[in-house]
N, C-alpha and C positions, 0 to 999 in steps of 0.2 A: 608646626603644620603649615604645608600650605594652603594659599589661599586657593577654592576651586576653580580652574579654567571652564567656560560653561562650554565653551570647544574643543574639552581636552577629547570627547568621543570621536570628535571630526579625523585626529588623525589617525584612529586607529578600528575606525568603523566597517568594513569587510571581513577584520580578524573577530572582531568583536562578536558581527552576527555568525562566524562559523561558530566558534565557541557555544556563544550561547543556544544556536540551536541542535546542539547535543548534548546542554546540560539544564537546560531550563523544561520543564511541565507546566501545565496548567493547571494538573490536578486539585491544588488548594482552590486556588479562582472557582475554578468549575463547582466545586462542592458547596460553595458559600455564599453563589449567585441570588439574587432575589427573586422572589416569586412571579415577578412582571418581566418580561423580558423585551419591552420595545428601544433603549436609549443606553449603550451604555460609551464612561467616558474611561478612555485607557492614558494615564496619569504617567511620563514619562516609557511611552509606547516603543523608544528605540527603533529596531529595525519590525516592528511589526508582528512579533511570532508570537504576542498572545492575544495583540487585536486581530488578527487574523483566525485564530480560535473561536475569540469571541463573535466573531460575526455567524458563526453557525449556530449560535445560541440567543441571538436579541436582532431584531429590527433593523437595528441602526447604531453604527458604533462610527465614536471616534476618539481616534487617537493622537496626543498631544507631545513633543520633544523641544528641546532648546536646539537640537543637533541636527542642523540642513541633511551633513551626511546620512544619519541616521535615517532619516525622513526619507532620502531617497533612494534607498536601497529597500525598506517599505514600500513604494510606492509601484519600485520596478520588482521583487521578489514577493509582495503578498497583498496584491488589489484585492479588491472585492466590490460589487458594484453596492454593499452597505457598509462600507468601512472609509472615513473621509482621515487624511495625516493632517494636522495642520502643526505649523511653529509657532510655540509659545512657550512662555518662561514658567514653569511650576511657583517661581516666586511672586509672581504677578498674574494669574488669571484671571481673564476677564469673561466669566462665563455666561452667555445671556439664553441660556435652557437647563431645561433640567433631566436630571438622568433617574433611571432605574436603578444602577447598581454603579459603583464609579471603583476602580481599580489602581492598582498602582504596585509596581512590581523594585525594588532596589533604588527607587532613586530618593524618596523626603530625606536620606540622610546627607544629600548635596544642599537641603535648603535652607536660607537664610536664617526662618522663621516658621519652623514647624509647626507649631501651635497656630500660627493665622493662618495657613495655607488648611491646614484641617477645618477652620472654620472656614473657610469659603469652598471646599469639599463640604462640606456639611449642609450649608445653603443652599447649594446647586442639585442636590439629593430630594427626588422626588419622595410624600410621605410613605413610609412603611421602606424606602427604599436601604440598600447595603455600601458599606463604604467598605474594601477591602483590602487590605497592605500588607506586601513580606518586605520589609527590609531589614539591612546589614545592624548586627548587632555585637559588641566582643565580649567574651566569656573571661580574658584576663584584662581589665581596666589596669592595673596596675602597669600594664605595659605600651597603654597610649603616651607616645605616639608612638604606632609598634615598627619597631626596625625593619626597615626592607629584606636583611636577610634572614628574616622568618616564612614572607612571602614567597621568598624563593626557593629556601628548603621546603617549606609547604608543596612549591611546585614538582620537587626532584622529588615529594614523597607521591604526590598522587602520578608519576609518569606510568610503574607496574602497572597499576589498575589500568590507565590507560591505552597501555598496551595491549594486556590480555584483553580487551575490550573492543579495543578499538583497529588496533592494529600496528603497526611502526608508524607508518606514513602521519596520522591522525594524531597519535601519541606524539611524536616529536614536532607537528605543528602546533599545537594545545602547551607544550612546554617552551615553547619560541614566545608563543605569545606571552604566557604568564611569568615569565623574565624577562618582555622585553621592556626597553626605557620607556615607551608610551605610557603601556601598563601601569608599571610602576609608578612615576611621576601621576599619574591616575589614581591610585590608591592613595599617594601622601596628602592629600586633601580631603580624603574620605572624615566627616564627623560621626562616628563610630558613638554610640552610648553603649553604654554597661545596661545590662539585662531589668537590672530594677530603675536604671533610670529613664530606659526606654519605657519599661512601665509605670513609670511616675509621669512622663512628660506624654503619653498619650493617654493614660487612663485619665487625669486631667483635663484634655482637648474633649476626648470622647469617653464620657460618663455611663458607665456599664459594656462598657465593649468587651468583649472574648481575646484573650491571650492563648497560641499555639507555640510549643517550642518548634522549631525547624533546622534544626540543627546548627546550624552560621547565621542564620533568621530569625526573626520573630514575624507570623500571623498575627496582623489585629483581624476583627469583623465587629463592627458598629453598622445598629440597625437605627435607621432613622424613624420616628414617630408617627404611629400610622395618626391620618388623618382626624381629628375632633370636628366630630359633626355638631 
């Protein structure tokens, strides 16, 4: 496996955010938000499309990326006068506030050290507040590191759908991307766990947290401890 480029989004961040904002919802996020809604931190925010969500729903959001690109395609496709991008490394956060609810959509499985990075999500988490994650998970372990052309037959299987759905034009840009060399070379650095060990290494981190199946995903939701008066 490779090791992960932290710029491998840089070069392929325009295709990226088309993509994802015709395959990505908020719907999980939205449902599992915490009950205070003034601070929330968006935990590998990309180009923006669910902190930009998120800002109709809390105070004050901000959202965090290793990826210039990324960040500035956020910044010119989804301002908002409560929503701040800044760059910083999910490996090293230095967070000096606290949030309501703190999110985070596909990316801890790029991180070093999963388990520290949830504790300093966890510290930064104001009392009674929500910690929230979908990421990538695989259903066949036996076949890490999984061969590239399963990805790409993957991709030649969802074009139909894409088409009827989408249209040619949409369907064969969506299939460009997801075979091209960015992508790919993208993917072979992906650290992927197995379904129970994704639930051994976070139900560890975070003690009593809720597991959701999502089909290529796993939902955590960990509530932080309300306040001891």
């Amino acid at each position: 496996m490779k090791e992960y480029d932290p710029q491998s989004f840089d070069h392929l961040a325009e295709e990226y955010d088309f993509v994802a904002s015709l395959e990505q919802t908020p719907d999980f996020f939205l449902e599992h938000l915490s009950k205070n809604r003034r601070r929330v931190l968006d935990v590998g925010c990309g180009t923006g499309i669910l902190s930009h969500e998120l800002a109709r729903h809390f105070t004050s959001v901000v959202g965090v990326d290793i990826s210039e690109s990324m960040l500035a395609i956020a910044r010119a496709k989804r301002p908002a006068p409560n929503i701040e991008y800044r760059h910083a490394d999910a490996n090293h956060l230095a967070l000096n506030q606290k949030f309501d609810s703190i999110v985070s959509r596909t990316t801890l499985h790029h991180l070093a050290d999963v388990p520290e990075t949830l504790r300093a999500l966890q510290a930064a988490l104001e009392p009674g507040g929500r910690l929230i994650i979908v990421d990538n998970v695989t259903r066949w372990p036996a076949l890490l590191p999984c061969p590239m052309f399963l990805f790409i037959l993957k991709a030649g299987l969802k074009f139909p759908a894409d088409l009827l759905q989408h249209g040619g034009r949409t369907a064969w840009r969506l299939l460009r991307f997801r075979t091209s060399r960015h992508w790919l070379d993208h993917i072979k650095t992906d650290k992927r766990l197995s379904i129970s060990q994704f639930r051994q290494v976070y139900g560890m981190a975070l003690p009593g947290a809720s597991f959701v199946s999502l089909k290529y995903f796993i939902g955590v939701i960990w509530q932080a401890p309300d306040r001891v008066n």
